[in-house]
C-alpha positions in Angstrom: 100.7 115.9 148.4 100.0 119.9 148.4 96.4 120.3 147.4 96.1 121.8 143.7 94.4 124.8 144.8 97.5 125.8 147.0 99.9 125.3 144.3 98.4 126.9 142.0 97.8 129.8 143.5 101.1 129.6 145.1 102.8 129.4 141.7 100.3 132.2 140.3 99.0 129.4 137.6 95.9 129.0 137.0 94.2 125.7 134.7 93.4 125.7 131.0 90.2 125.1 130.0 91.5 124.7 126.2 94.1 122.2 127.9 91.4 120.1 129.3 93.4 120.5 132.8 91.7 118.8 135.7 94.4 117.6 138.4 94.2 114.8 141.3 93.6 116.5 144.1 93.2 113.2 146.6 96.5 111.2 147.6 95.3 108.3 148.2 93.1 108.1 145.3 96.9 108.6 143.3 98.4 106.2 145.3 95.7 103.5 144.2 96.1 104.1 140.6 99.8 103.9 141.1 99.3 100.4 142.7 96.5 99.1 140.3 98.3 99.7 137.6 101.3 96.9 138.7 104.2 99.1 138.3 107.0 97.3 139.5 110.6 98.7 140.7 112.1 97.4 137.6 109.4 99.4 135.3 109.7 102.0 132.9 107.0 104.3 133.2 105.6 106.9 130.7 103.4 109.3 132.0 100.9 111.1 130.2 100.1 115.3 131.4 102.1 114.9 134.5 100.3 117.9 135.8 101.2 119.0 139.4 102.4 115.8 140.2 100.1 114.4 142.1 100.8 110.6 140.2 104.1 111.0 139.3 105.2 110.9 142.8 104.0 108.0 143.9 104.6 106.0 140.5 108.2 107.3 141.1 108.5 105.7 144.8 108.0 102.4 143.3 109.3 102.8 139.4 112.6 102.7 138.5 111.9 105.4 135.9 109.3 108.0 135.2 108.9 110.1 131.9 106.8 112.9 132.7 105.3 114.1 129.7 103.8 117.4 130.2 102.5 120.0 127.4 102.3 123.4 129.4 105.7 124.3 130.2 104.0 127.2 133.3 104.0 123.2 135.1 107.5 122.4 134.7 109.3 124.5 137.4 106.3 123.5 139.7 107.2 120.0 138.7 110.9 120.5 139.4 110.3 121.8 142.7 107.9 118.9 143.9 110.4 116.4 142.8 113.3 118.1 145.0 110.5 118.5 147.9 110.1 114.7 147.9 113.5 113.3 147.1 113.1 111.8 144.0 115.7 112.1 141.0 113.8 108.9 138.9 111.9 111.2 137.2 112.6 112.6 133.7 110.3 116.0 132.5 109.8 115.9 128.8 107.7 119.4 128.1 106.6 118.1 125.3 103.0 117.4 123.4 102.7 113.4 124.0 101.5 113.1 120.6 104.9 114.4 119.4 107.2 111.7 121.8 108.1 109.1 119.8 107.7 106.0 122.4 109.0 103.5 119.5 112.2 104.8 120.3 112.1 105.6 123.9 111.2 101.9 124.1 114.7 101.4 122.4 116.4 103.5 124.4 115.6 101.8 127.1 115.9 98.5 126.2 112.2 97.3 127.4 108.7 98.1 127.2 107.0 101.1 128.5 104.3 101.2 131.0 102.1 104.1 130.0 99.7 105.8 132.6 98.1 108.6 132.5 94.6 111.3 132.6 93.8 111.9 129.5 92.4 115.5 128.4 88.8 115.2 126.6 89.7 116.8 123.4 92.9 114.8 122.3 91.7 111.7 124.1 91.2 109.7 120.6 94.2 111.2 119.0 96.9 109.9 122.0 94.9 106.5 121.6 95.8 106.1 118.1 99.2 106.6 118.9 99.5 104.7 121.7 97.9 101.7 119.2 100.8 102.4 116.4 103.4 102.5 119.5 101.9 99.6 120.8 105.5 97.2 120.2 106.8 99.8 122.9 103.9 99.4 125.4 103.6 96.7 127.6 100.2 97.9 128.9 98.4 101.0 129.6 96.2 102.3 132.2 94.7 105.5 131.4 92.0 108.0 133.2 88.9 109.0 130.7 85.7 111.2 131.0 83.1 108.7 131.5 81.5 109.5 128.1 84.5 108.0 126.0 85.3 105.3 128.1 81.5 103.8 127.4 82.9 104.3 123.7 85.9 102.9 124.2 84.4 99.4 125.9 81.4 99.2 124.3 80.2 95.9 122.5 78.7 95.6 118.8 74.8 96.8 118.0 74.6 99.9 120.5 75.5 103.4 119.5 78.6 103.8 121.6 80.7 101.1 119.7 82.7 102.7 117.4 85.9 103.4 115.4 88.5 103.4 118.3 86.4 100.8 119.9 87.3 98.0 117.7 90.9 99.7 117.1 91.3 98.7 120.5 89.8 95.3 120.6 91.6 94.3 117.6 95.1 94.3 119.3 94.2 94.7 123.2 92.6 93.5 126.0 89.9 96.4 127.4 88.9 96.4 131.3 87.8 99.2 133.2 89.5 99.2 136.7 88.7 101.7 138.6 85.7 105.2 138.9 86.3 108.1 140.0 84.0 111.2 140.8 84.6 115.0 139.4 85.5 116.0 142.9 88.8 113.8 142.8 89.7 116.5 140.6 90.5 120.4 140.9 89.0 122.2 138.8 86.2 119.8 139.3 84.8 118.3 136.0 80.7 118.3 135.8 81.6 114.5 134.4 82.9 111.2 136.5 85.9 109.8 134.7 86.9 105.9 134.4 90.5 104.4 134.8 90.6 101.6 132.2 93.5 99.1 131.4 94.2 98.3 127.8 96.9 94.9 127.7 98.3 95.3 124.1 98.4 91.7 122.8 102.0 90.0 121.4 99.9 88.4 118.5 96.4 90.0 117.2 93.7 87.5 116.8 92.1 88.6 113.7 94.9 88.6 111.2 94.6 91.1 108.7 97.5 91.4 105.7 97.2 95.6 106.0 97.0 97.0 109.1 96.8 100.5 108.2 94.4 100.1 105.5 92.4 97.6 108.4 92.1 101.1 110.4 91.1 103.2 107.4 88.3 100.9 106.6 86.9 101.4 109.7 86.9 105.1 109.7 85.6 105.1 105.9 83.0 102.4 107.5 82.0 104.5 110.7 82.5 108.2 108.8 79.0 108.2 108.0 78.5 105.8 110.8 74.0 106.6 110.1 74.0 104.6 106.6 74.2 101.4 105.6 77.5 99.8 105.0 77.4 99.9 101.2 76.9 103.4 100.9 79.0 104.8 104.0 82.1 102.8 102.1 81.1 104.1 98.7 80.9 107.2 99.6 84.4 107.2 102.2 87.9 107.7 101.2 88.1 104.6 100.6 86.8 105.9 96.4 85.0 102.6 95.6 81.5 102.1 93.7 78.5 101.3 95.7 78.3 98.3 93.6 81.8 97.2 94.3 81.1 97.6 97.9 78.3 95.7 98.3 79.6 93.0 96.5 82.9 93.1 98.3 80.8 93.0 101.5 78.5 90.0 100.1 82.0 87.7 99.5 82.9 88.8 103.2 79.4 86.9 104.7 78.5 90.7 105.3 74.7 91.9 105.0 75.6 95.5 103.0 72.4 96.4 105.0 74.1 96.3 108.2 75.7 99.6 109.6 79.3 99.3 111.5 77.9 99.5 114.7 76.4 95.9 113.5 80.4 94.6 112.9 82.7 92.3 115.0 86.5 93.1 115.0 86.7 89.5 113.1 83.9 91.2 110.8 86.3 94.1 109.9 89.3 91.7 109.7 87.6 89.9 107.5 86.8 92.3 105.2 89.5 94.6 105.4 91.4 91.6 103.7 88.8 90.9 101.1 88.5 94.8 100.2 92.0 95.1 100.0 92.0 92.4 97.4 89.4 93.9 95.5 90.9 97.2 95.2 94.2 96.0 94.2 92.1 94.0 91.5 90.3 97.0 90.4 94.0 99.2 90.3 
């Protein structure tokens, strides 16, 4: 593994701040993510922000495929070259943004689903998670690399401040472990934070049934918009265009105290009223 500095420079490239670029600059630091993650040689891998290559490479000595998705099209002759360098001819560059690859059907393409690994950058962390969640019949599992910030966020438990919206996205149809930490200086350019690799296991069958999925997930962003009120008037005064007194009494039937906030709310909780709110609005209509 050439050292990012080197290739960088050698290339004339240097890293995006507005990209949120940070690459592996340790081998064997790659190699341990590679072999945490279970990747077998019969696996499908998806890649997310293939980079310089640092993780590709040696996901691709054990995969039998790699997608390497990567936005900034300066990496992709860099990419080409590294692959040649090391003999590899698994790997498949898709210059693309991830959040425009539709992995529903690269999942049918290839007949199976998709292991998805990758770093994520800061500022579209929580976008790529949502659609990794709506792709989630395509995804056998994901591990994925996080600032340490959102990956609090994203494992936190109910009644502290960093539970939130993708929080109990997550925990509604996965299984949430962190695996692995890793300090800024695994990274060049180095990052003033330490970042988390976490595992999210997509389940076959979601515990907490709800009957609308998607209005499930806008009920929790109408519930955690104003995340400071109480649950009565954050969902009276969402998207969701209900009355405060319709809320609260939709809330009441759900063994909800409308004085609770959504921080205060268990993924059952959110089933559980999702389905009753649903109801109610469809009364209302």
């Amino acid at each position: 593994m050439t050292l990012p500095r080197i290739l960088l420079n050698k290339w004339n490239i240097d890293a995006k701040k507005q990209l949120g670029q940070h690459f592996l600059n340790d081998r064997s630091v790659a190699k341990n993510i590679a072999i945490i993650s279970g990747v077998t040689a019969d696996e499908v891998v998806l890649e997310i922000g293939a980079g310089l290559g640092a993780l590709t490479i040696p996901l691709a000595g054990i995969a039998k495929k790699v997608y390497a998705v990567e936005k900034d099209s300066r990496l992709i002759p860099l990419l080409e070259n590294e692959f040649i360098a090391n003999d590899l001819h698994n790997i498949i560059i898709v210059n693309k943004n991830i959040l425009n690859v539709d992995i529903n059907q690269l999942g049918e393409t290839e007949g199976r689903k998709i292991l998805v690994i990758g770093n994520l950058p800061y500022n579209i962390s929580s976008q790529i998670l949502v659609h990794l969640i709506n792709s989630r019949k395509a995804i056998s599992s994901a591990v994925l690399m996080f600032q340490a910030e959102l990956a609090r966020r994203i494992t936190a438990e109910p009644n502290c401040k960093d539970y939130g919206r993708l929080t109990v996205m997550l925990r509604h149809c996965s299984e949430i472990k962190k695996i692995l930490s890793l300090k800024g200086s695994s990274f060049f350019p180095s990052p003033k934070v330490d970042s988390e690799v976490i595992e999210v296991k997509f389940h076959h069958l979601v515990k907490n049934i709800v009957n609308d999925e998607s209005f499930f997930f806008k009920l929790i962003k109408a519930a955690f918009g104003q995340r400071r009120k109480i649950l009565k008037n954050a969902l009276a005064g969402s998207e969701l265009y209900i009355d405060k007194a319709t809320a609260e009494q939709v809330l009441e039937n759900s063994d909800i105290d409308p004085l609770k906030r959504a921080e205060n709310l268990t993924v059952s909780d959110f089933a559980r009223l999702s389905n009753n709110m649903e109801k109610a609005l469809a009364g209302i209509s």
